[in-house]
Backbone as JSON, one array per atom type, in Angstrom:
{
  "sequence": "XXXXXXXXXXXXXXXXXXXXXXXXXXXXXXXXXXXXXXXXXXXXXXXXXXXXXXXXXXXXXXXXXXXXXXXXXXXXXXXXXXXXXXXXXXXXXXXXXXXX",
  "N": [[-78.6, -47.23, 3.98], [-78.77, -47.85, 0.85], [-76.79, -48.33, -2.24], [-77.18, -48.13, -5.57], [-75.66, -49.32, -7.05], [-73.62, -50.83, -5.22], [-73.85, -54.35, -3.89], [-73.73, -54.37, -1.53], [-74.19, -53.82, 1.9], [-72.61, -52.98, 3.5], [-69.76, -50.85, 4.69], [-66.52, -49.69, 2.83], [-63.39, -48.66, 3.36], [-61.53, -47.14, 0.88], [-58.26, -47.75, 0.34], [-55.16, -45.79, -1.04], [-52.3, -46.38, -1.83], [-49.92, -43.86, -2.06], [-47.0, -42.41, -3.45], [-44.53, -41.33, -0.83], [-44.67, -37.74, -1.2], [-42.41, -35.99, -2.36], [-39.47, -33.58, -2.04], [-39.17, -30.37, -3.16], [-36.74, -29.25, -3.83], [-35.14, -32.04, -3.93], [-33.92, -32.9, -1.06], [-33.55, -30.68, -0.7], [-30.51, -30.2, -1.16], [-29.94, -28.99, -3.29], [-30.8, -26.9, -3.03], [-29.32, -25.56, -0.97], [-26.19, -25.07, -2.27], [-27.2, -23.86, -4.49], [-28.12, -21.29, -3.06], [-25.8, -20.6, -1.61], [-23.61, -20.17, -3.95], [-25.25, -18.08, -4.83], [-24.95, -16.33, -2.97], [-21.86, -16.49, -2.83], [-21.14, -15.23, -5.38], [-22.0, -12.38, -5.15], [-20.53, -12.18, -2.74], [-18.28, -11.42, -3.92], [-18.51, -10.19, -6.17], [-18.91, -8.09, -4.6], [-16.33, -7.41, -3.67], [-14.71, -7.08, -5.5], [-15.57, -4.55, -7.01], [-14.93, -3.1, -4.26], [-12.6, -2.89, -4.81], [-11.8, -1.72, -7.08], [-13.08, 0.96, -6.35], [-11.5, 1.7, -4.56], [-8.69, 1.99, -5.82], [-8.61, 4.02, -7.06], [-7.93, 5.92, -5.59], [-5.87, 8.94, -4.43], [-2.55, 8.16, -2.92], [-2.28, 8.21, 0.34], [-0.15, 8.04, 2.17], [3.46, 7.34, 3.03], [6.08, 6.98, 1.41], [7.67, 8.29, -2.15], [8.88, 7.59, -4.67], [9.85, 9.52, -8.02], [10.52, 9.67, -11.06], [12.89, 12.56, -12.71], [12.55, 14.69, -10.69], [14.82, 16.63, -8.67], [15.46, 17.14, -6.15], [14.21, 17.08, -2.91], [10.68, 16.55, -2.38], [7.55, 17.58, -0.83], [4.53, 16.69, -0.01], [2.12, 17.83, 1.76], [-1.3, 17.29, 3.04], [-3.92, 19.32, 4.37], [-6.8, 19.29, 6.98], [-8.86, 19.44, 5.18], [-8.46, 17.88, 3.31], [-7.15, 19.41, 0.85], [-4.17, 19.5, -0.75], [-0.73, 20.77, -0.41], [1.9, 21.53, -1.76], [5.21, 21.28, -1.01], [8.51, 22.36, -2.41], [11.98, 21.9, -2.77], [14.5, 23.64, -4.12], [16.79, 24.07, -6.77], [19.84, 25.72, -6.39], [19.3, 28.74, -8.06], [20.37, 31.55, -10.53], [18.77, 35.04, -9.07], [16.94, 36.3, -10.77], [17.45, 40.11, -11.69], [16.47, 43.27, -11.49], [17.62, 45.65, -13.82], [18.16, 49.32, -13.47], [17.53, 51.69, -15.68]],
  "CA": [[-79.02, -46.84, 2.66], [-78.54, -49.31, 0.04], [-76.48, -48.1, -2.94], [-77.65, -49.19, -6.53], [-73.96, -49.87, -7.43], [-73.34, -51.94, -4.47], [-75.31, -54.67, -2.98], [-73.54, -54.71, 0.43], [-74.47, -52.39, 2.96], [-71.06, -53.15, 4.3], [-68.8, -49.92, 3.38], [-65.31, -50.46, 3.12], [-62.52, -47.76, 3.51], [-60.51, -47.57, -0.24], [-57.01, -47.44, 1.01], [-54.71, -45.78, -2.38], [-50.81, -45.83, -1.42], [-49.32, -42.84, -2.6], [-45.59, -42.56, -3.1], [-44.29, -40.22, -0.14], [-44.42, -36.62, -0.84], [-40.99, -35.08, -3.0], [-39.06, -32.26, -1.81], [-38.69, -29.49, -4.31], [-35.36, -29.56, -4.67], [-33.89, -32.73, -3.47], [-33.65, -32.77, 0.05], [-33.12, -29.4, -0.13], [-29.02, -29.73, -0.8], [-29.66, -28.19, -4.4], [-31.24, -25.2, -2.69], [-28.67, -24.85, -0.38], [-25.84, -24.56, -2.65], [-27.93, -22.32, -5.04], [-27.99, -20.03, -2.04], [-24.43, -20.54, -1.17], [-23.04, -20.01, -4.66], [-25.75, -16.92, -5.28], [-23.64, -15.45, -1.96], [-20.36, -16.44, -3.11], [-21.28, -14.09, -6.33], [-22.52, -11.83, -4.55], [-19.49, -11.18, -2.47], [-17.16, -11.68, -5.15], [-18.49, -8.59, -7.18], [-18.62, -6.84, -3.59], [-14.82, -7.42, -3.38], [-14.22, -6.59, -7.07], [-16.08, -3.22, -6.75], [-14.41, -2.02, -3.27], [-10.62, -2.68, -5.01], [-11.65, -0.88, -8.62], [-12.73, 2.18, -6.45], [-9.94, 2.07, -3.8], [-7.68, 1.59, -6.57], [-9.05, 5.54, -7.73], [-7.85, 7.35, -4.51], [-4.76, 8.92, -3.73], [-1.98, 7.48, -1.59], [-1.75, 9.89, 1.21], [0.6, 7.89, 3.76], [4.53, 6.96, 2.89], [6.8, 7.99, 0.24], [7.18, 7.31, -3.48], [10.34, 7.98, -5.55], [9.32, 9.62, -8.93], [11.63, 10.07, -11.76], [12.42, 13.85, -12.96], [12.45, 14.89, -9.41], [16.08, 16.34, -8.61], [15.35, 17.41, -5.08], [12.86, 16.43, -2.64], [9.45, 17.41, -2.72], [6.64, 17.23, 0.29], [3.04, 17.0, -0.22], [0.59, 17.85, 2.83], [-2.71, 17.71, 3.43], [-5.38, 20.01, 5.51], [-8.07, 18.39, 7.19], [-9.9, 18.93, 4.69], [-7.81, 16.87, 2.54], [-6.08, 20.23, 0.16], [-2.84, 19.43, -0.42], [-0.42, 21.97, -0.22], [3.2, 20.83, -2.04], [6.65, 21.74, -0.47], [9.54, 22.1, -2.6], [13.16, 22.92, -2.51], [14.77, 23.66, -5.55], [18.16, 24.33, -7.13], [20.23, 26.98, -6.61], [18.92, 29.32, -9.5], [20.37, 33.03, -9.87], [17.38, 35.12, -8.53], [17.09, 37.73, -12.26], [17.45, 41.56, -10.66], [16.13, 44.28, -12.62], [18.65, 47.19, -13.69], [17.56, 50.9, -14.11], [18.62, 52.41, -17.52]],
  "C": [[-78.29, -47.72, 1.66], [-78.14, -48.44, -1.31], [-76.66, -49.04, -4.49], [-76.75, -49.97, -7.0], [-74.03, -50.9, -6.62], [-74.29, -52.48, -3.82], [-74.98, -54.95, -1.49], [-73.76, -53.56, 1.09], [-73.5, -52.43, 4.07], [-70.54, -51.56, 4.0], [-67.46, -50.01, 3.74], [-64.4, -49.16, 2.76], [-61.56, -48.09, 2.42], [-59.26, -46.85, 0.51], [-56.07, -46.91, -0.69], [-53.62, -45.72, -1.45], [-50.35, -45.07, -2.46], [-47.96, -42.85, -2.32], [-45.22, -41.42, -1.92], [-44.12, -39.17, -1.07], [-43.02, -36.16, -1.38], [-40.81, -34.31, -2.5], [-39.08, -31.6, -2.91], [-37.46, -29.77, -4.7], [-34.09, -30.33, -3.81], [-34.32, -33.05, -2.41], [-33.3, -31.57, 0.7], [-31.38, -28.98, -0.13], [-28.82, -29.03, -1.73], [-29.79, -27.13, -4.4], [-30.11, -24.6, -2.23], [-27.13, -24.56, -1.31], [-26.12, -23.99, -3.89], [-27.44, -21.24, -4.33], [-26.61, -19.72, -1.7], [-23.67, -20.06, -2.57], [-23.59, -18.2, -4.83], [-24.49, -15.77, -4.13], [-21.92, -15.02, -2.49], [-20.06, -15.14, -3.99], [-20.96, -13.04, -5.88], [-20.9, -10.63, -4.06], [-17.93, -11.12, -3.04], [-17.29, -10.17, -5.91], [-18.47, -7.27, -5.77], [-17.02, -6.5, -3.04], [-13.93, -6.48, -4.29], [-14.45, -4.7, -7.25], [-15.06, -2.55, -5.45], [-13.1, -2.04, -3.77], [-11.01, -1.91, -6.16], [-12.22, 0.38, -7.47], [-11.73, 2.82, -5.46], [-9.0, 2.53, -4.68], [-7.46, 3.49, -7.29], [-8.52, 6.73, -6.46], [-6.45, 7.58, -4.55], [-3.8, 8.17, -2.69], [-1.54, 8.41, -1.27], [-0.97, 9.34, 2.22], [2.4, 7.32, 2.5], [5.1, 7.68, 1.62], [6.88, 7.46, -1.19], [8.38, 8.15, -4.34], [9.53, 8.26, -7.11], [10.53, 10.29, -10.2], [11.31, 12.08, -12.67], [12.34, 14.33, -11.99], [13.98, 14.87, -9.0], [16.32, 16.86, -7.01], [13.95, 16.8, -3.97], [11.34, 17.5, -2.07], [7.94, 16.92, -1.53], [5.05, 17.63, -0.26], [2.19, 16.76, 1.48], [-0.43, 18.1, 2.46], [-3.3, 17.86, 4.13], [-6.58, 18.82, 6.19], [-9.13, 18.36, 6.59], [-9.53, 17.61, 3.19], [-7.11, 17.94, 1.23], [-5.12, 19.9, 0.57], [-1.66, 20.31, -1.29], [1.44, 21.39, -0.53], [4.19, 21.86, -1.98], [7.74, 21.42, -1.34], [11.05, 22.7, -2.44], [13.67, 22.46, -4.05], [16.32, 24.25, -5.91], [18.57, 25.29, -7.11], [20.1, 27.7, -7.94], [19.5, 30.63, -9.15], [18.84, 33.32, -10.08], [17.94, 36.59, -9.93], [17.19, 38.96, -11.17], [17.31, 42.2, -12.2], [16.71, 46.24, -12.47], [17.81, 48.15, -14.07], [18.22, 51.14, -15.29], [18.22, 53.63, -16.85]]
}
């Protein structure tokens, strides 16, 4: 079939070179530390968070010197975690109540 455009009835394969094909981002090393920094974040505020509500509990193991304290003073706790404070205390007279 004879095209009005062309007068050869040859047809000839247009070759275009196209530049290869881009990655999105890079090679992909900008992604990866994206992803690596988003982590880092990540477990940076998951670090930050478990010490601010540790930081809210009681310390229930060893001892702890507290001023105002002229004898010593025991704190236990139940299994359910009530704690139940032991002290000893200064010889005080014990009041007695006279008859009239």
């Amino acid at each position: 079939m004879k095209n009005k455009f062309c007068t050869s009835t040859k047809t000839r394969a247009l070759r275009i070179n196209f530049p290869p094909a881009s990655k999105p981002f890079g090679s992909g090393r900008a992604f990866a530390f994206l992803v690596i920094g988003v982590l880092l974040v990540v477990l940076g505020a998951l670090v930050w968070g478990y010490s601010i509500a540790r930081s809210a509990l009681p310390q229930l193991d060893g001892s702890l010197k507290v001023s105002g304290l002229s004898a010593k003073v025991t704190v236990i706790r139940d299994e359910h975690g009530v704690p139940t404070i032991e002290a000893t205390c200064c010889a005080l007279p014990v009041p007695t109540i006279e008859a009239i």
